[in-house]
N, C-alpha and C positions, 0 to 999 in steps of 0.2 A: 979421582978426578979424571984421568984416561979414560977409566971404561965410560963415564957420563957421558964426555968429550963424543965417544965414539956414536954411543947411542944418539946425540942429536943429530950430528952428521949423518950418517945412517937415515934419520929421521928425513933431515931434507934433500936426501940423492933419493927416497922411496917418494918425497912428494913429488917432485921434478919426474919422475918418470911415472907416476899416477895418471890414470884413465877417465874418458869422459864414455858414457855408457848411456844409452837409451833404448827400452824394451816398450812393447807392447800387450795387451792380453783383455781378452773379452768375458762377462759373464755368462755369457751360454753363445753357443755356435747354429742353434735351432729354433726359430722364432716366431710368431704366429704374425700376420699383417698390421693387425692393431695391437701388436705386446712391444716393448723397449728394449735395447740393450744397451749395456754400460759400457764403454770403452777409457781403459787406463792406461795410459803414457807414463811412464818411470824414468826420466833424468836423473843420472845421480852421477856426483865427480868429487875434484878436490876444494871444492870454490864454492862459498856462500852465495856468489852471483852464479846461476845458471842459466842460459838459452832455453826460451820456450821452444820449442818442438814445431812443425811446420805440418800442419796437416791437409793434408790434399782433396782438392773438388771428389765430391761421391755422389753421384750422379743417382744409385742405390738408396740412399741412406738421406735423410733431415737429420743433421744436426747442429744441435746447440751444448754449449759449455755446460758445465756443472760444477765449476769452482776447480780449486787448486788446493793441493796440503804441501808442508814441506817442512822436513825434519832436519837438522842441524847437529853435527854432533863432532867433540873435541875430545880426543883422547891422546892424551903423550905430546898437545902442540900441534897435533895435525887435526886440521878440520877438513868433513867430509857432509855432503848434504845430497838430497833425494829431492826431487819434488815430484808429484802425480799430477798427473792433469786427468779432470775426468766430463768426458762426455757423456751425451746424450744421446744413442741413434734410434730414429724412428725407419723402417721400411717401407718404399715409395711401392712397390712391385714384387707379385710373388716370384719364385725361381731363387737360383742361385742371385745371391751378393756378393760381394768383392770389398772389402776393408782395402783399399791401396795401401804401399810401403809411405811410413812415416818418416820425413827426415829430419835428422839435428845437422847441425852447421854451424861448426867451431874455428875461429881463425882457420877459413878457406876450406877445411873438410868437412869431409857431410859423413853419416853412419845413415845405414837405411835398417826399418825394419821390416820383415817378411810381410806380403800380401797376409790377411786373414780371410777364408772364406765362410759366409750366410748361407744359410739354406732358410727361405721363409716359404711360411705356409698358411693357408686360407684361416680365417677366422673360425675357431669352433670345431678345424680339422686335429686328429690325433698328429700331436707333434711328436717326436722324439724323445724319450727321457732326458731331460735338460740336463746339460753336463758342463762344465765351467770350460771355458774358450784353453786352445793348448797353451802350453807354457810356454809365461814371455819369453819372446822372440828380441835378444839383445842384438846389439851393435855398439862398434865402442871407437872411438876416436883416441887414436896414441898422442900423447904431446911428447916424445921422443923418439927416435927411429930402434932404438934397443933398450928396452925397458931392463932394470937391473934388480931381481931379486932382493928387497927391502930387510932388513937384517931387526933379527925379534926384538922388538923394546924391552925388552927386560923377563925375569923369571917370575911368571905368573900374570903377566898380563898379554892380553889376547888381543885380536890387531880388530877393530870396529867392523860391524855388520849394520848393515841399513836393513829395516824389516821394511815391506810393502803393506799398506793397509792394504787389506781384501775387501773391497767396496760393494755390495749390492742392492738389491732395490732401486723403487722407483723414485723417481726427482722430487716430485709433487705427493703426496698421500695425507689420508682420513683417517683417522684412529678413533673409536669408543671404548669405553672402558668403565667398570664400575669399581669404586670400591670394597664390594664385596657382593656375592651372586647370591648371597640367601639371605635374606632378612623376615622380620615379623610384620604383621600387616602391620601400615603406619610406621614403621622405621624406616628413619632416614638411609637414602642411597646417594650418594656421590657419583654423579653419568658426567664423566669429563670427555668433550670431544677438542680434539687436537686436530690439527692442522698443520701440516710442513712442508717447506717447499727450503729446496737448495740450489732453484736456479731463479733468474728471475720472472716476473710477471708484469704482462702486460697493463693490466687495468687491475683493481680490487677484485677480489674471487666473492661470490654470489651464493652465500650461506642460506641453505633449507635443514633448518630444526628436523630433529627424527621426530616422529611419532611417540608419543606416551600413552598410550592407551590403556587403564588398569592404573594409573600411577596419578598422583595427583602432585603438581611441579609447581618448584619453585627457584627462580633464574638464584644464581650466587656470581653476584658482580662482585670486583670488575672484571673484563677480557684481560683476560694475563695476554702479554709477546714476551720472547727470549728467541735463545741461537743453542743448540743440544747439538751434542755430535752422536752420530749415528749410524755402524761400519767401519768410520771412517773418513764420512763426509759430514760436514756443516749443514744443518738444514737450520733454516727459520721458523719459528710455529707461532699459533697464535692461539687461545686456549680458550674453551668456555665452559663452564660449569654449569650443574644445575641436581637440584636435591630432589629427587622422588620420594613417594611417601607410595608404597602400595595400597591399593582402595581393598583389594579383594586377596583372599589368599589361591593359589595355584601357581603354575606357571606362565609365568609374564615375558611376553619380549617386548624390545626397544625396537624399531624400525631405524634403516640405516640413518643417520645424514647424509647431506649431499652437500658438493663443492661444486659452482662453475667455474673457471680457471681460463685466462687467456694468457700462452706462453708464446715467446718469440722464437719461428721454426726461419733458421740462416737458407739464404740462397745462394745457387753458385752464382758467380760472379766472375763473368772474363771483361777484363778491363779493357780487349780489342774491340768487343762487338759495337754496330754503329749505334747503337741506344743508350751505351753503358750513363754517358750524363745523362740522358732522359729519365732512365730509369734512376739512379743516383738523385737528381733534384725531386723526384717524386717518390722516394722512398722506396722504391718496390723491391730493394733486397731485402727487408723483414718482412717476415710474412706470421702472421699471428692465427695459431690453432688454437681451439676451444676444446677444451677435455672435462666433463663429465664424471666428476671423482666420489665414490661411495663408500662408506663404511659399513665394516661387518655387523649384521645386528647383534643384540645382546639379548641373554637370556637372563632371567633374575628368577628366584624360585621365592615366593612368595609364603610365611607360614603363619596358617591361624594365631590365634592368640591362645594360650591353654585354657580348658573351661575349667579344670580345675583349681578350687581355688579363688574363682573369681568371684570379686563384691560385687553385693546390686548395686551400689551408687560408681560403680565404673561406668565412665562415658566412655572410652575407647582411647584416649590418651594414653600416646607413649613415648619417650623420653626420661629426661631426669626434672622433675619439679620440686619447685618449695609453695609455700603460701605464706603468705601473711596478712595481717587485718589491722585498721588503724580508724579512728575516727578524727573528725574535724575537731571537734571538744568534745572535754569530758564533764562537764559541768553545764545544766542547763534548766528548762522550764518546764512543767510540766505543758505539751503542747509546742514546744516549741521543735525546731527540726535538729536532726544528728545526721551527719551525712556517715555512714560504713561506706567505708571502699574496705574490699578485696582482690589481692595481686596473687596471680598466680603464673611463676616467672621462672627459665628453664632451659631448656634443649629442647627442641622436638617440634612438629605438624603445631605450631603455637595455634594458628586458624582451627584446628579441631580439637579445643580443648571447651569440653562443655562447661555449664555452671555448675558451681561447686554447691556441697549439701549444704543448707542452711543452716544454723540449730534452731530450737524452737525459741522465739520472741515472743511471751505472750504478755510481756509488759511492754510490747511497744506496738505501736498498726506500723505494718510493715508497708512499704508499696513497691511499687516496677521498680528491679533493676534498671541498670543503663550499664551499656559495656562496649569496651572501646579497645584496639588495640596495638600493641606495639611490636614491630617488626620489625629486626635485626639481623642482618647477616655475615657473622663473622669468623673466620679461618674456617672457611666454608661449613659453616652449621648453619641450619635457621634455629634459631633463637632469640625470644624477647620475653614480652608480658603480656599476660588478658587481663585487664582491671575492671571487677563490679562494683559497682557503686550504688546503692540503697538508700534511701529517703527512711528513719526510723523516728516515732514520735511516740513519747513515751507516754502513758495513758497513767501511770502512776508518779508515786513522790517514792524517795528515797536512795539506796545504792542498786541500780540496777545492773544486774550480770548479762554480758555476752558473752556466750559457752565458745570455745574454739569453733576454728568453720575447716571441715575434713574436704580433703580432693585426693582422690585415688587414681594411681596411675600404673602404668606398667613399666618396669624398668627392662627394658632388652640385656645388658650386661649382666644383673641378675639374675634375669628368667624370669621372674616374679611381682607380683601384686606388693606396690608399696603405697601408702598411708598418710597424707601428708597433713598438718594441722598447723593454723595460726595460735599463736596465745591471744588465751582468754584478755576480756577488756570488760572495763566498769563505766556505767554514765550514773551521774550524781544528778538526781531529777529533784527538784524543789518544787513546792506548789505554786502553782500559779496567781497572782494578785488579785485578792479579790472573789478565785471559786469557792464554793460551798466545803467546808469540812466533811468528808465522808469519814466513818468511822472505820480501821484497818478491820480487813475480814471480808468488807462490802465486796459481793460479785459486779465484777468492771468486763461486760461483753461476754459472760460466763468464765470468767477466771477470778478466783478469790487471790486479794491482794497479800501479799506476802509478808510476815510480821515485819514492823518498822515500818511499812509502808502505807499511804493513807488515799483514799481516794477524791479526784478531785473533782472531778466530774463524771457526768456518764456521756454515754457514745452519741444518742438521738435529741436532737430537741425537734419539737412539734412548732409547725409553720402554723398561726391564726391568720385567718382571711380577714381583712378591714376593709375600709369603704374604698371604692375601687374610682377612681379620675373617671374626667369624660372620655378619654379619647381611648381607654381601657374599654367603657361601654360599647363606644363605637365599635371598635374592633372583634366585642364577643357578637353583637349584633351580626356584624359582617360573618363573619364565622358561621353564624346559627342560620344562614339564610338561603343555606341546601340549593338544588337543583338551580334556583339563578344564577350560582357560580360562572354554568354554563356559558352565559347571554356575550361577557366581555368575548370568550373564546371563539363563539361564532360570528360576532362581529369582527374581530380583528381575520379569520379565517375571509371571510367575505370580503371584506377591505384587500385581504393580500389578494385576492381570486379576482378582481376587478384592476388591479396596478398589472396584474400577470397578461390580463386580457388584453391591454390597449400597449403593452408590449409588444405581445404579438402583433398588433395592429401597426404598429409604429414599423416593424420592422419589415412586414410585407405590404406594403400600402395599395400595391396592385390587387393583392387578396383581399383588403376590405374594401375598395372601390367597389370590385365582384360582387361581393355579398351584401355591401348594402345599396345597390345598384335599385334593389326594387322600394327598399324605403324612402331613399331621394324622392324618386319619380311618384310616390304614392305621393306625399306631400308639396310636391308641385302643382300635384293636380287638384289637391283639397285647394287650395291659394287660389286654382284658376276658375273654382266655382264660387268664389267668395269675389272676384273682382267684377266691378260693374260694367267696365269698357270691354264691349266683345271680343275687340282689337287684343287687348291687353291680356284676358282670358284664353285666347289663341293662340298668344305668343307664351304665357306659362303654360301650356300643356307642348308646344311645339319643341321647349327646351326639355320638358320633363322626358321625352322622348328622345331627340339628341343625346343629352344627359346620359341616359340609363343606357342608351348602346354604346356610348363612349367607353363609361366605365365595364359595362361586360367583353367591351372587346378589347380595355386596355388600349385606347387610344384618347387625343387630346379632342375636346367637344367643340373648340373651335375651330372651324374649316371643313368639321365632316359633314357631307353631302350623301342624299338618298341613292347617288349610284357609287359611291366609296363605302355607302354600309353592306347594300348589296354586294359587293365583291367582297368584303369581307367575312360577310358570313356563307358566303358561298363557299368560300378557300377554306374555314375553318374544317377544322378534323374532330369530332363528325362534322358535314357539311350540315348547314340547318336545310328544313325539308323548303322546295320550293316555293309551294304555294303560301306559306308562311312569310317568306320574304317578299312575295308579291303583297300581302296584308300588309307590310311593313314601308312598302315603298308607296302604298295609296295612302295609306295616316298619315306618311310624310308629306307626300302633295297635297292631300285636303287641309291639312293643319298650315300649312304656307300660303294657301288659297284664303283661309276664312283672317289669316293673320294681314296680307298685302293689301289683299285687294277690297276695297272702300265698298263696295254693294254689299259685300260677301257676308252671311251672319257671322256672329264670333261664335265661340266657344260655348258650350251649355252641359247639361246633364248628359242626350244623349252621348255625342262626343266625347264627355269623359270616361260614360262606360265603356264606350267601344273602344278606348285608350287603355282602363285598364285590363280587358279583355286581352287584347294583344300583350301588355307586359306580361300576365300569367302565363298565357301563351308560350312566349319566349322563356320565361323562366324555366318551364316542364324542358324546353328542347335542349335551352344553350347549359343546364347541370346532366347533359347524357355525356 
């Protein structure tokens, strides 16, 4: 009972004079501008509750957090625990860095640990053989002013040790990977890319597929998430699968993945400066970096299939297969339908599994498959069924046989050509109501019928021609009536070519004024040799006139006067030739003259030729 006694005692004069402790230590001391480094803070005391660590402005260095571990641990009554903190640092600027002294701060005392010094360097530049950062740099906080030599708990038991995880790597990372690097062409591969991150993220990371080139894929949902540890630290992942089948044999790669990634990079932050709430209510101490994350490609080695050995009826299928065969009934008519379905259901590339060998049917007319499929994805295989389905109609009576139906595959686990068959199946064919008795023996399509069996008909019947309706007539008529086919086509061609024309006309109404500028005025001027009043005759050629320059010059026919047509066709580009418009400004006045004035003769033959004389005229100059 004493020596217990003593041992507890003992036990709590060593706790009461027990140490609070905090070291530091980095994964490498030599860095390249765009590479990371990990930094680990190590707390460890006599107390499940320990002070987080105070880490100081780095001016040098972004960082952010990377999670927390902490180990707990009770031996003899005394409990003693660790915790790490682990960052993140990114380098602002090449040269010498500076890790400032970290402090802890326990009931009024602080412990410091030693500055650590950076050396970074250019991106792409030879760094240094990377070497792990020097050994933690402790500090320790007394909770009594003379700590007292802790007296052995007993014989054979040893006083507790806190290990430190050794942490390294990066925070965020891409993994590929396959289940195995050689396979047969057409054998499944398992390409799982992984994704982990152990700090956090800004927004969702922006997933780009690798490349499969040579591989023929198939996604295996769902996206697996979980938490793995790793070093030491915690990361998150999220996981995606997907099955290759190689197309070709050789050597195949995967191209990497890629991850875009938004992580939150800390800002210093002095609570003096005049901005601190400006910047505080607008957020601007996180500041978010975009990183660019790749996986290493993979390589698969791709191997033929053996040629030895192999069946002609191998389609290329590999996996593990069964077959089977089933019909709708077994009992039926002669003539009447049997649906065969065949499954053929498995492991493996199901999409390139061909049709299986037939047997021979020559007691039924066979017709077009139909094939349809089923796809399944489960504990990552693909795997399902190809189902064919057959129309079979049996041309005889009796028990009719369907011989097994073979599909050959290759099995990869074996190495080898395997064989697969459905069991055989019977249809009971009866004759049909009412056909003719054939004697058994009778050739049905060139196949002699089978003993027991009788035949019920044959394959062709002949079509007679009888009297044909009228509107049957009609329609060979129409038929036999050659070359006038033609007539509807170029009428309707002429029809469309006439709607298309006054289109155009509709739509440029200045261009058909133009052009039929000279028709108007031809037909004005027939009207003005057909009226009896000279008066009246004078005044239709003096508008056909008007008229026709109105519309060539694109202006309105009421208001235009013999010195606004002369300025106009003067200004035109080409100008018209002068003496021409002098012709034009006497027709104008003569024709005003015999129209007003009451002595004046009217209109007649002459006058109209020399009317249309001038329109020709004009037409030759105003199309240059």
């Amino acid at each position: 009972m004493m020596p217990a006694l003593l041992w507890l005692m003992s036990s709590f004069l060593g706790l009461a004079h027990a140490q609070l402790s905090i070291s530091a230590d980095v994964d490498k001391t030599a860095v390249a501008l765009n590479d990371q480094i990990v930094l680990g803070v190590t707390v460890t005391g006599p107390e499940a509750s320990l002070p987080d660590p105070e880490i100081p402005a780095m001016p040098n260095f972004s960082i952010y957090s990377s999670g927390r571990n902490q180990n707990i641990t009770f031996v003899n009554g005394r409990v003693s625990s660790s915790i790490t903190f682990t960052y993140v640092l990114e380098p602002r600027a090449l040269g010498r860095g500076v890790i400032p002294p970290i402090t802890l701060t326990y009931k009024g005392q602080q412990a410091h640990t030693n500055p650590i010094e950076i050396q970074v360097f250019k991106p792409g530049a030879p760094v240094p053989a990377q070497q792990r950062g020097p050994a933690p740099v402790s500090a320790q906080i007394q909770q009594a002013p003379a700590p007292t030599p802790t007296p052995s708990p007993g014989p054979g038991r040893a006083p507790p040790q806190v290990k430190r995880a050794v942490i390294n790597g990066s925070p965020v990372f891409v993994q590929a990977q396959v289940d195995k690097k050689s396979a047969y062409v057409n054998e499944q591969i398992t390409l799982t890319i992984r994704f982990c991150t152990a700090v956090s993220l800004l927004s969702a990371p922006q997933y780009n597929a690798p490349k499969t080139d040579g591989f023929l894929a198939e996604d295996l949902p769902p996206e697996r998430h979980g938490s793995t540890d790793i070093g030491g630290r915690t990361y998150t992942f999220s996981e995606i699968k997907t099955a290759l089948f190689p197309a070709q044999a050789g050597r195949l790669t995967v191209s990497p993945a890629s991850v875009r990634v938004q992580m939150q990079q800390n800002v210093n932050v002095d609570p003096t400066a005049a901005d601190f709430f400006e910047r505080f209510m607008s957020g601007a101490f996180v500041n978010a970096i975009t990183r660019d994350l790749n996986s290493e490609p993979v390589i698969v080695e791709a191997q033929a299939l053996p040629a030895d050995g192999k069946p002609k009826d191998f389609s290329g299928a590999v996996g593990a297969f069964r077959v089977s065969a089933a019909v709708d009934r077994s009992s039926v008519k002669v003539g009447d339908a049997v649906n065969l379905t065949v499954t053929i259901s498995g492991t493996g590339n199901i999409k390139a599994i061909g049709d299986p060998q037939m047997p021979d049917l020559t007691n039924f007319r066979v017709y077009d498959t139909v094939t349809s499929l089923n796809l399944d994805r489960k504990d990552d295989k693909v795997q399902g069924s190809k189902v064919f389905k057959t129309v079979l109609v049996p041309r005889v009576s009796g028990d009719l046989a369907i011989p097994p139906v073979a599909f050959t595959y290759f099995d990869p686990e074996k190495k080898s050509y395997v064989k697969a068959e459905s069991l055989p199946l019977t249809v009971k064919s009866a004759p049909s109501p009412g056909g003719p008795a054939v004697p058994a023996g009778n050739p049905v399509a060139g196949v002699v019928a089978p003993q027991g069996v009788t035949t019920v008909s044959e394959d062709i019947r002949y079509l007679q021609a009888g009297r044909a309706r009228p509107i049957s007539r009609f329609l060979e008529a129409v038929a036999g009536a050659g070359p006038l086919h033609a007539v509807p086509i170029f009428a309707f061609a002429f029809c469309l070519g006439l709607v298309q024309y006054r289109k155009l006309g509709s739509a440029d109404p200045a261009g058909s004024r133009f052009r039929g500028a000279a028709k108007t005025a031809s037909a004005k001027i027939g009207q003005s040799l057909k009226a009896s009043d000279p008066g009246k005759a004078a005044g239709l050629m003096a508008d056909a006139l008007a008229k026709y320059l109105a519309d060539k010059l694109a202006q309105p026919a009421s208001g235009l006067t013999a010195r606004r047509v002369a300025d106009l066709l003067t200004n035109r580009m080409p100008p018209v030739d002068a003496a021409l418009i002098e012709r034009v400004k006497e027709m104008w006045d003569e024709l005003d003259m015999r129209r007003f004035s009451p002595n004046a003769p009217g209109g007649g033959a002459p006058v109209a030729d020399s009317l249309r004389e001038l329109i020709d005229a004009l037409e030759k100059e105003l199309k240059r």
